[in-house]
Structures are given as C-alpha cells and as structure tokens.
C-alpha positions as CSV (number, residue, x, y, z in Angstrom):
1,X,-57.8,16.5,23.6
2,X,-55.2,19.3,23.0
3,X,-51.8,18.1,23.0
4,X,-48.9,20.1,22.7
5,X,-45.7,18.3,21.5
6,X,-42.4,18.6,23.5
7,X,-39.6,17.5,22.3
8,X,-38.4,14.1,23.8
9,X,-34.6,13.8,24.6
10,X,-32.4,12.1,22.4
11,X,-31.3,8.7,23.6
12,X,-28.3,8.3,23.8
13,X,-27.1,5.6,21.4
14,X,-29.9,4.0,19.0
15,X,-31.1,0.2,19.8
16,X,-29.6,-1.9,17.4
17,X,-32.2,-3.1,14.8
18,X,-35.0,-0.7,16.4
19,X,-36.5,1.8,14.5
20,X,-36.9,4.1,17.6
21,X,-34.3,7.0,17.7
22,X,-34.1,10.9,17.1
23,X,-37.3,12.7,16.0
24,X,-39.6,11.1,18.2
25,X,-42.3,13.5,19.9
26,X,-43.9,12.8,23.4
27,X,-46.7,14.5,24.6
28,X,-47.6,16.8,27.0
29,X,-51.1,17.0,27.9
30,X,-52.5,20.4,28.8
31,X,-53.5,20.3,33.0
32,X,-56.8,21.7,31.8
33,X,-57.2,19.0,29.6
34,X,-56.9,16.8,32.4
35,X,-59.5,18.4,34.6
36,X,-61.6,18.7,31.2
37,X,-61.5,14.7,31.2
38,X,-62.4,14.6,34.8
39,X,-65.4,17.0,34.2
40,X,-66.4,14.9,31.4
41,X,-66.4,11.4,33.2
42,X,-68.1,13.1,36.8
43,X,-70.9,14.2,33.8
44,X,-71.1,10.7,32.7
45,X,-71.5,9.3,36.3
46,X,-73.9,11.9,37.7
47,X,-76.1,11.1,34.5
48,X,-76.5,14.9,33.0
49,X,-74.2,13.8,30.3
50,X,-76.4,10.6,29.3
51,X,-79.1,12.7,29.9
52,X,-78.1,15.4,27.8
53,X,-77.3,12.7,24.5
54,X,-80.9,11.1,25.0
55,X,-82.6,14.2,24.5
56,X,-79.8,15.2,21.4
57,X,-81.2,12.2,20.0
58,X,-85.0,12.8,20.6
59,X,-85.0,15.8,19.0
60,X,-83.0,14.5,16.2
61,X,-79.6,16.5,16.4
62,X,-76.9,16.0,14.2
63,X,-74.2,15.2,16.8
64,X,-70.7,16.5,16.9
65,X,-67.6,16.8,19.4
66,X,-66.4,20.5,19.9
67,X,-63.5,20.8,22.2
68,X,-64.9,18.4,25.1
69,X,-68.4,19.0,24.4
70,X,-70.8,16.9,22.4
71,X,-72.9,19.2,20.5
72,X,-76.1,18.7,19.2
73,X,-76.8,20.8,16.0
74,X,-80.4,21.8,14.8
75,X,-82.3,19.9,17.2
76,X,-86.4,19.9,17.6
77,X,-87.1,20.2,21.0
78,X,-90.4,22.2,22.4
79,X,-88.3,23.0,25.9
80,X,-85.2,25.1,24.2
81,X,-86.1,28.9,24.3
82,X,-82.7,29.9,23.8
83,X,-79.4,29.8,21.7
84,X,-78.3,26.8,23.3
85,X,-79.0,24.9,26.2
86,X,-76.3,22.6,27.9
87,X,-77.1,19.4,29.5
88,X,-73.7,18.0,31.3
89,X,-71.1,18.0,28.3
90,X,-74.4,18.4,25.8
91,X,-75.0,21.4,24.0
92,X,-78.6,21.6,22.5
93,X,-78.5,24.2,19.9
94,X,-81.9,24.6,18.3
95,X,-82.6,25.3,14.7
96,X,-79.0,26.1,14.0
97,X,-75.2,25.1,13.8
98,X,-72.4,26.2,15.9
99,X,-71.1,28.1,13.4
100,X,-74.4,29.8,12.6
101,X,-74.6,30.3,16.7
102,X,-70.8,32.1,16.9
103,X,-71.1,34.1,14.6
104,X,-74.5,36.0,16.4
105,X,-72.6,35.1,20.0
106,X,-68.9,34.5,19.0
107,X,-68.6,33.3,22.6
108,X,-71.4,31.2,23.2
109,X,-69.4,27.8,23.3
110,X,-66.9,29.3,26.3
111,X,-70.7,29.8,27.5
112,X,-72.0,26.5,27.4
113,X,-68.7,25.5,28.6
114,X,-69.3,26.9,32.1
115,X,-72.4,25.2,32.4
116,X,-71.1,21.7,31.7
117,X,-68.9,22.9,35.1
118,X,-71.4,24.0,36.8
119,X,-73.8,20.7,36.2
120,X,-70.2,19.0,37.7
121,X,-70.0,20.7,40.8
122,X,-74.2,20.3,41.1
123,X,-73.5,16.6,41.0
124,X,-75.7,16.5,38.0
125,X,-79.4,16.7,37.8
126,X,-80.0,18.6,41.0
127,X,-78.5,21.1,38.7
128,X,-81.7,21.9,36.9
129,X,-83.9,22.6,40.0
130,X,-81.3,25.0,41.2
131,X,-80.9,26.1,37.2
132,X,-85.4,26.7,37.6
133,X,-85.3,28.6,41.5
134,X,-81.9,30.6,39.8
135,X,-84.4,31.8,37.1
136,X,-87.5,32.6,39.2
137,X,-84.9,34.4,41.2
138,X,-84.0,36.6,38.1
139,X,-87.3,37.0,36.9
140,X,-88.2,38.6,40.3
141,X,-85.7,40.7,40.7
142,X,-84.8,41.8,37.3
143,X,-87.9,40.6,35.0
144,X,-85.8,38.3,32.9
145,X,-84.4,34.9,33.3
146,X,-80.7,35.6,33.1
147,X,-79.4,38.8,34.6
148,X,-79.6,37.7,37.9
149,X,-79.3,33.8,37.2
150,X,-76.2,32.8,39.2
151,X,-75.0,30.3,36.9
152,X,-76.0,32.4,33.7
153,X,-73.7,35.4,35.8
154,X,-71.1,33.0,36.5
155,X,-71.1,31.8,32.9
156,X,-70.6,35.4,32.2
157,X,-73.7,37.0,30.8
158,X,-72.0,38.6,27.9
159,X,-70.7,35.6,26.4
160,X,-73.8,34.0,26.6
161,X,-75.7,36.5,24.5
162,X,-77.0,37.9,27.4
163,X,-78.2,41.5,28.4
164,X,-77.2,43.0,31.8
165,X,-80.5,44.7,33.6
166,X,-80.6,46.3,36.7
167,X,-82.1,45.0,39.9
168,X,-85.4,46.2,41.1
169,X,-86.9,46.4,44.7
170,X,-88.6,42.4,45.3
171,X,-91.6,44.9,45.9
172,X,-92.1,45.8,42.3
173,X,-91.4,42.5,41.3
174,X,-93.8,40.8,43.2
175,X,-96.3,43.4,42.2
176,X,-95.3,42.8,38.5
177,X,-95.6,38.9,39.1
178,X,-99.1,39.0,41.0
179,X,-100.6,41.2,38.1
180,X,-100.3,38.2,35.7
C-alpha cells in the first residue's frame, strides 16, 4: 500500500519518561488505496481472486505482489493466448516476467489493472462469460478479439498491446464467420 508521510503536529510538551515526541510520522493513506483494498477483498469474496491463485499455481508461476496485484510470472497454462491474462487481482503472464512484459507493452500492468475492476463490478465469475460474448462480439464485427471487446476498450486498447481496427458491416462478418 502507498503511503505518503505527513507530518504529525508536535505535542505540545513531551510525556515524561516516554519516548514519544517530535519526529514522529503519521500516515496518510492514498483514497485510491482505499478503494484498491476494497477491490481487492470484493475479489476475494466473489472468488475470481482465489480463482485466479489456483490456476497461478497450476501452471506453476512464480508468484509476486505488484502494486495490489498478485502476479504470476512464467506460467504454463494451454488457455493464455496473450501477454497476460487477469483473473480478479491475478495476472497470468505466460512464458515471461513483468519486466520482460513492460518493456514490449510499457503499460500492460495499468492494463491488467482495469480488468481486476472490471471482474469487481462483474461480481466475479460472471465476468468471464460476458469477457467470451464481449470477444465473439469483436471477432464479428472487427475480425479480432479485442478492438471491439468492451472491457479490452475500457481497459484502453493501447495500453494493453492492442491494435485499433475498424468496424465492418455484421454482414461481412457473418459471411467471414460462416465460410469457416
């Protein structure tokens, strides 16, 4: 958690025999910290965050906190066709680091960050069947799986690695999904 240290008044005459007096710090804690926290724990207890650490763990990431994510670095999991893939407050990053990931997308964690949002205002899990229709969606109208992906365009595209295509006509992309 982010604190940032303010400066605590000085009492006004020192407790005998305590060791409290001038110098001490309190903290303030950043408001987005707070809702951070809050985000975190509604994660917890709609399950994608528990969710998200079982599969870190079955595909044998090495785990570490970033900000108020848990990421999970290199893991082995068939599922993950992309740079990362966020589960609640679990990033999945296959085959690579975070540091290895940031330097191809420099904003990929304010990325993944969204999405840990977005699976807390889903109420967790029903976040992935809306995540699969919000894909299908794309792929029809833009013949990829992001560019018209509401919560890869309200995760911003660009920070996510993404490329920006144009819409086509459903027509065409019905026609281009019936000739497979």
């Amino acid at each position: 958690m982010q604190r940032i240290p303010v400066p605590e008044p000085a009492p006004a005459a020192k407790e005998p025999g305590s060791s409290k007096g001038l110098g001490r710090i309190r903290h303030y804690i950043d408001p987005m910290d707070k809702a951070r926290t809050i985000r975190n724990v509604a994660n917890v207890l709609n399950l994608s965050t528990p969710l998200g650490l079982v599969l870190g763990l079955v595909g044998k990431g090495k785990a570490r906190r970033v900000g108020h994510l848990v990421v999970f670095e290199d893991v082995k999991l068939p599922l993950i066709n992309a740079s990362a893939m966020t589960v609640g407050d679990v990033v999945l990053m296959p085959g690579r680091t975070v540091e290895q990931a940031s330097r191809l997308i420099p904003d990929l964690m304010a990325h993944e960050d969204e999405h840990a949002w977005q699976y807390a205002y889903c109420l967790g899990l029903p976040f992935l069947p809306l995540y699969g229709l919000a894909t299908a969606w794309s792929m029809l109208r833009t013949g990829d799986r992001a560019s018209a992906n509401h919560f890869e365009v309200q995760a911003n595209l660009l920070k996510g690695g993404y490329r920006i295509r144009d819409k086509r006509p459903l027509r065409e992309g019905f026609r281009t999904l019936l000739k497979r």
